[in-house]
C-alpha positions as a Markdown table, in Angstrom:
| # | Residue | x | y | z |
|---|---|---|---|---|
| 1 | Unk | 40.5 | -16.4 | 136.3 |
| 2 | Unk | 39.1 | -19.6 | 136.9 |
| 3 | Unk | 35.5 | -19.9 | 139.1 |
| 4 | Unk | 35.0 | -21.4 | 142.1 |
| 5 | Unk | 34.2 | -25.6 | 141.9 |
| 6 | Unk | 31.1 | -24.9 | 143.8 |
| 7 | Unk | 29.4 | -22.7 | 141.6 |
| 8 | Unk | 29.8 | -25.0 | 138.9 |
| 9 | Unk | 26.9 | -27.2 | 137.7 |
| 10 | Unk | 26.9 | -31.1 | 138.7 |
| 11 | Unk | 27.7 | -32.8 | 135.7 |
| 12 | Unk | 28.4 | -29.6 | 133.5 |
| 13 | Unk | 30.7 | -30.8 | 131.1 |
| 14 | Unk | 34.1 | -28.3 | 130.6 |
| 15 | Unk | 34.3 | -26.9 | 127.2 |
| 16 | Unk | 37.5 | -26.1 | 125.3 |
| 17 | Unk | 39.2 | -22.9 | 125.2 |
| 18 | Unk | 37.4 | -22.0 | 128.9 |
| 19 | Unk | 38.4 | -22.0 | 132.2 |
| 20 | Unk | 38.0 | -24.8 | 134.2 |
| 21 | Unk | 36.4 | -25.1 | 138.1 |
| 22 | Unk | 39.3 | -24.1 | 140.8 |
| 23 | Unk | 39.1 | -26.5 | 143.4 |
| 24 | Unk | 41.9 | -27.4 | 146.7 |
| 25 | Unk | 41.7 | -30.6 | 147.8 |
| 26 | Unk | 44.0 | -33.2 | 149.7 |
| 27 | Unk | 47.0 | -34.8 | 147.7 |
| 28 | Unk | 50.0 | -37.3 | 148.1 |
| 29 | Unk | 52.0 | -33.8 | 147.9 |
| 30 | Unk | 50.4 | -31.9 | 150.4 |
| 31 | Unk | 46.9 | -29.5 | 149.7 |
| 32 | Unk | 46.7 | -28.6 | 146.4 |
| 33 | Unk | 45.0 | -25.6 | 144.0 |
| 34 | Unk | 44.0 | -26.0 | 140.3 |
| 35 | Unk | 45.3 | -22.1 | 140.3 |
| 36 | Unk | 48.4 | -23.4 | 141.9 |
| 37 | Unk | 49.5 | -24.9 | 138.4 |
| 38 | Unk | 48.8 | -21.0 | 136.3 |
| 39 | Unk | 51.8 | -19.8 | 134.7 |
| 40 | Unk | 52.6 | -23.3 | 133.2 |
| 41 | Unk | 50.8 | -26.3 | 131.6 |
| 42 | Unk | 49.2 | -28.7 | 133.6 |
| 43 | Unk | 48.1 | -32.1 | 132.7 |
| 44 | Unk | 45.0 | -33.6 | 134.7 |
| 45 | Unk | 44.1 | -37.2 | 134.0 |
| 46 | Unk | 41.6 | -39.4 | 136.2 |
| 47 | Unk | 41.4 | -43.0 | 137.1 |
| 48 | Unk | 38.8 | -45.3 | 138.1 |
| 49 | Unk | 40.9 | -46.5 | 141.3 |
| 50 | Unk | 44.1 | -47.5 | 143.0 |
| 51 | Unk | 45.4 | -51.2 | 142.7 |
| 52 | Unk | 43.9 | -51.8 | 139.4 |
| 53 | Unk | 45.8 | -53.3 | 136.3 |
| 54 | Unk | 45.0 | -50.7 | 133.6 |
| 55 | Unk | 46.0 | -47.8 | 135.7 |
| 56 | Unk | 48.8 | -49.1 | 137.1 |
| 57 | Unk | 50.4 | -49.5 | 133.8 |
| 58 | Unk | 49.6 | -45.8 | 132.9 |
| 59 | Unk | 50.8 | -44.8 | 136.4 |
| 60 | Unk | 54.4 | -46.5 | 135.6 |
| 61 | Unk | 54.5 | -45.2 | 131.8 |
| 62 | Unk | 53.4 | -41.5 | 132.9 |
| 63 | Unk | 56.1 | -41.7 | 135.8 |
| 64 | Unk | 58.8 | -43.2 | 133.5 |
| 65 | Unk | 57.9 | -39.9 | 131.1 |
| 66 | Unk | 57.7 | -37.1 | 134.0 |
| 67 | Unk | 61.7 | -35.8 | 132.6 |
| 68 | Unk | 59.8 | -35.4 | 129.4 |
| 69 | Unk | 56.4 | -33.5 | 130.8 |
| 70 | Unk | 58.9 | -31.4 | 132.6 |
| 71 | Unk | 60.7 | -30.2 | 129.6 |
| 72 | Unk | 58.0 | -28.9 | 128.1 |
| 73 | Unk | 57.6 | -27.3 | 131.0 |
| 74 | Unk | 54.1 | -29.2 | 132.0 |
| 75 | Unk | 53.3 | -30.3 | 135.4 |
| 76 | Unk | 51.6 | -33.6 | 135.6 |
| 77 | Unk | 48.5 | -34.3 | 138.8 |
| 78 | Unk | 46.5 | -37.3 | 139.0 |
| 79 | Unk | 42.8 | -37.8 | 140.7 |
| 80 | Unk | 41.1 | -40.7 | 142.0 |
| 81 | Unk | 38.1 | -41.0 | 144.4 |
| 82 | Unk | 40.1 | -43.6 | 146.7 |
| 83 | Unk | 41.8 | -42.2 | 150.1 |
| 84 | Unk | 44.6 | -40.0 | 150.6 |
| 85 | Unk | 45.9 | -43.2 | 152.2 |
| 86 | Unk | 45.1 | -45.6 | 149.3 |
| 87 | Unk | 47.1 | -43.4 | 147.6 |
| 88 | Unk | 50.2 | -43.9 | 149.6 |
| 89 | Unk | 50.1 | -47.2 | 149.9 |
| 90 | Unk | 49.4 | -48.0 | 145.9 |
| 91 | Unk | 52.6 | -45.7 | 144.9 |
| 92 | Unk | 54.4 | -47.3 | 147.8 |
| 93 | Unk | 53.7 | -50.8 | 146.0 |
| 94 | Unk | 54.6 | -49.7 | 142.8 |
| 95 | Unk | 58.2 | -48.1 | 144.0 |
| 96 | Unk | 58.8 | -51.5 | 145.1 |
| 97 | Unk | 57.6 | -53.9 | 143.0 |
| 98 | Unk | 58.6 | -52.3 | 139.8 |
| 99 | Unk | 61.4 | -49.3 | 141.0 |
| 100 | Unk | 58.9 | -46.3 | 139.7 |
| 101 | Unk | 58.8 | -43.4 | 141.5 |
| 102 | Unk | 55.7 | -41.7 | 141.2 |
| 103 | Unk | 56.3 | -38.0 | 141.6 |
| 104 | Unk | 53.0 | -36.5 | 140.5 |
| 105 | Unk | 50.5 | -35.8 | 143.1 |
| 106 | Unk | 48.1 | -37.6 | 143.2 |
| 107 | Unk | 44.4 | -35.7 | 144.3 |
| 108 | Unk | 41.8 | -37.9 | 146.6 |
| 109 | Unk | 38.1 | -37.3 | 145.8 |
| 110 | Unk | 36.2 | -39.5 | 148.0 |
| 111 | Unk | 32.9 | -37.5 | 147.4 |
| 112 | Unk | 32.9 | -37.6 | 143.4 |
| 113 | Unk | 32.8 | -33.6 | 143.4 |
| 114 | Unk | 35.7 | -32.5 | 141.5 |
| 115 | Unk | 34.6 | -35.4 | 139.4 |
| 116 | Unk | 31.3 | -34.6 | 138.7 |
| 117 | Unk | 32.1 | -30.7 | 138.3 |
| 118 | Unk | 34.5 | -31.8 | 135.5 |
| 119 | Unk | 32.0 | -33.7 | 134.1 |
| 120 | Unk | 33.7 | -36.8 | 134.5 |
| 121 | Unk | 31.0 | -38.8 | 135.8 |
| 122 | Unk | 26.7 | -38.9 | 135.3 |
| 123 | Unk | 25.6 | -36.3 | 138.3 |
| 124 | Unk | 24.1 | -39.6 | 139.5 |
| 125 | Unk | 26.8 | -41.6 | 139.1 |
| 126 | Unk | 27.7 | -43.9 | 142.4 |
| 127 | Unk | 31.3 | -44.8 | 141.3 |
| 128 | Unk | 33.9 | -44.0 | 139.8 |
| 129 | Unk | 33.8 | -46.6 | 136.7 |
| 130 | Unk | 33.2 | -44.4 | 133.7 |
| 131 | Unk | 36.5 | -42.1 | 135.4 |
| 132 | Unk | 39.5 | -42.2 | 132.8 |
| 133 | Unk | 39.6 | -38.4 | 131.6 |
| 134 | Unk | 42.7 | -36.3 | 130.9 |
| 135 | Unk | 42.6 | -32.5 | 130.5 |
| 136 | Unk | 45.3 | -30.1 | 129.2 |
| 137 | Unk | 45.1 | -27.0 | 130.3 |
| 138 | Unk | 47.3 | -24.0 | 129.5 |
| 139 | Unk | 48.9 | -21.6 | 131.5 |
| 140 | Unk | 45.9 | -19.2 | 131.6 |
| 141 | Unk | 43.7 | -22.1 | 133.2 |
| 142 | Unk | 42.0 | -22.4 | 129.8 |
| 143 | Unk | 41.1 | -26.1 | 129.1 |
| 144 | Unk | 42.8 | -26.8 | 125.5 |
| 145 | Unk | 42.1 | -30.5 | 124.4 |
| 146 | Unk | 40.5 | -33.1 | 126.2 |
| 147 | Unk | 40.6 | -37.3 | 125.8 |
| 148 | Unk | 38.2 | -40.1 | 127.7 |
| 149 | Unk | 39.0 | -43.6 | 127.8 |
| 150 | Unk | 37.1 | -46.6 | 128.4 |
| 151 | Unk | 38.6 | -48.5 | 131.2 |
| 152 | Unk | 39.7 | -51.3 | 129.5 |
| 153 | Unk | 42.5 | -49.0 | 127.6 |
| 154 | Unk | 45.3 | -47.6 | 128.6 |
| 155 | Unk | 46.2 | -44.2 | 127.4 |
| 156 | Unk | 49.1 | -43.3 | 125.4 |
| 157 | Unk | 51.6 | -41.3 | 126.9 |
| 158 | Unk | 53.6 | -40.9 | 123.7 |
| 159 | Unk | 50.2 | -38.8 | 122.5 |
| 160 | Unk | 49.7 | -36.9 | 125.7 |
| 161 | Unk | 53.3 | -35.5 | 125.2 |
| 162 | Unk | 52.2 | -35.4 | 121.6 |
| 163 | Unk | 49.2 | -33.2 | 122.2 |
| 164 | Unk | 51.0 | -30.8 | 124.7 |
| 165 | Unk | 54.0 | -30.0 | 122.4 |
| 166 | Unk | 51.5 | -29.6 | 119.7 |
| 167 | Unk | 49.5 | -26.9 | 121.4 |
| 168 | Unk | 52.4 | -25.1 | 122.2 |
| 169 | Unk | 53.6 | -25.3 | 118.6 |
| 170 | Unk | 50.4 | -24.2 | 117.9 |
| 171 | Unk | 50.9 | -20.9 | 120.2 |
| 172 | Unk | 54.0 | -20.0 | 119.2 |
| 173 | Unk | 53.4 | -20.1 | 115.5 |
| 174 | Unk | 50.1 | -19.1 | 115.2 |
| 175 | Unk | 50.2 | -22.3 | 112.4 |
| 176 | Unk | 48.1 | -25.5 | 112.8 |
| 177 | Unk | 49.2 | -29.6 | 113.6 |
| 178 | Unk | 48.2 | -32.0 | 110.9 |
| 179 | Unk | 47.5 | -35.5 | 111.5 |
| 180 | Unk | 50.1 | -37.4 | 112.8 |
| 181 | Unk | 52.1 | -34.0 | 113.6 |
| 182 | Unk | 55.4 | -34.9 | 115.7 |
| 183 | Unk | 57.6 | -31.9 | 116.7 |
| 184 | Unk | 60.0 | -30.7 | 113.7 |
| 185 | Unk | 57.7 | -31.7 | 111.4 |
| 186 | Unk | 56.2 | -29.6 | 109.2 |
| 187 | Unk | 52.8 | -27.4 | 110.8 |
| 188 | Unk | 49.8 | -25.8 | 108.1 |
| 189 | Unk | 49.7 | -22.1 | 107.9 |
| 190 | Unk | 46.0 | -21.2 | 108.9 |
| 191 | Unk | 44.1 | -20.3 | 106.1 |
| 192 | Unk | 43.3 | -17.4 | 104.3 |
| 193 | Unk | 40.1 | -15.6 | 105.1 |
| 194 | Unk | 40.6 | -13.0 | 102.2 |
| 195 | Unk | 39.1 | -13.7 | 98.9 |
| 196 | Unk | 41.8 | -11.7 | 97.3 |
| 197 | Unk | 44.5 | -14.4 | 98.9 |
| 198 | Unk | 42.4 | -17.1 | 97.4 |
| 199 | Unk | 42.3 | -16.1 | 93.8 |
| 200 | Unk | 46.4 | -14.7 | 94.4 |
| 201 | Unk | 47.0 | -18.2 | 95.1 |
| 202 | Unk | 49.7 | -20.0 | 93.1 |
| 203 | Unk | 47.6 | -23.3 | 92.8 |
| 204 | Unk | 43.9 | -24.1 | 93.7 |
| 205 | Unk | 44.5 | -25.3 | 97.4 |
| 206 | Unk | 47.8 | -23.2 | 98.5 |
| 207 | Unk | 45.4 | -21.0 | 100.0 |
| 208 | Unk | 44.1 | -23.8 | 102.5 |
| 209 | Unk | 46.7 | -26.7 | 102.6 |
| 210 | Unk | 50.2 | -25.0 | 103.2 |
| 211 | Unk | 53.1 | -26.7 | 104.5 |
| 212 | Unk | 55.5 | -24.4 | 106.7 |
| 213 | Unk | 58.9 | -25.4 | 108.1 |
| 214 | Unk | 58.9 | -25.7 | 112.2 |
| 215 | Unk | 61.0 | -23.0 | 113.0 |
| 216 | Unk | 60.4 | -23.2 | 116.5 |
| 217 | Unk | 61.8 | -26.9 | 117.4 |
């Protein structure tokens, strides 16, 4: 399903509910595919580069929350433009400074391309700077939700695991996530594009603003 990185416009940027670039590249678990991850969820999140404060932190709290990825049965693999190497030795660091194991692999993109054909970066762009993007992608390759970060903040974990449950909530029940939805909370039933449903309504906004129980949790 998915198309080839290299027939992707530089700088193109990846729209939701398509299928994003394939690409294989060189990671800290061996060569890896975007097509290798179909048939489960994947999350794909970008930093600016290894041995850096901000990153680090998200590295530890996204390692310290893999259990969790896992049980909603979503795969976790990181990019950054530094080395193979770099790599290595940053996870090696933070297994022994702060005993986190970082299981995840870890892509190296020393060129910028996966980068630029994600639309991570400018086409122009000489580093890596602007680089703090996570994608969630289903099991059809189909690119779901999206967030960027500046990188002076962190990402919260607690919402990526927020965002993947509620898209699969949102699969299974055909309902919708409100604001500040957390799993066994209530979801919205979609609504009504009948006019009949609208006037057969028992109040004025039951046909667009409908609590339903989440069955499903």
């Amino acid at each position: 399903m998915n198309q080839d990185i290299a027939s992707t416009p530089i700088g193109a940027t990846p729209r939701l509910g398509m299928p994003l670039p394939n690409f294989t590249a060189r990671t800290t678990h061996g060569v890896k595919s975007l097509s290798d991850f179909q048939g489960s969820w994947l999350v794909l999140f970008s930093h600016p580069s290894d041995f850096t404060p901000v990153c680090t932190s998200e590295f530890m709290a996204i390692a310290r929350a893999a259990e969790r990825f896992a049980a909603l049965d979503c795969a976790l693999m990181a990019l950054s433009i530094d080395s193979l190497y770099s790599h290595f030795a940053w996870i090696r660091l933070i297994h022994e400074r702060f005993d986190v194991k970082v299981d995840f692999p870890i892509i190296e993109d020393p060129t910028l391309e996966i980068a630029r054909a994600y639309g991570m970066v400018p086409p122009d762009a000489r580093d890596a700077s602007t680089v703090r993007y996570t994608y969630f992608i289903d099991p059809r390759g189909l690119l779901r939700a999206s967030t960027c970060y500046p990188t002076e903040i962190g990402r919260s974990v607690e919402e990526m695991l927020r965002m993947v449950a509620a898209l699969q909530r949102a699969d299974a029940t055909g309902h919708l996530a409100p604001a500040g939805w957390e799993p066994g909370k209530e979801l919205l039933r979609a609504p009504t594009q009948d006019i009949g449903n609208v006037f057969a309504a028992q109040s004025p906004v039951d046909w667009f603003y409908a609590p339903v129980e989440d069955k499903t949790s």
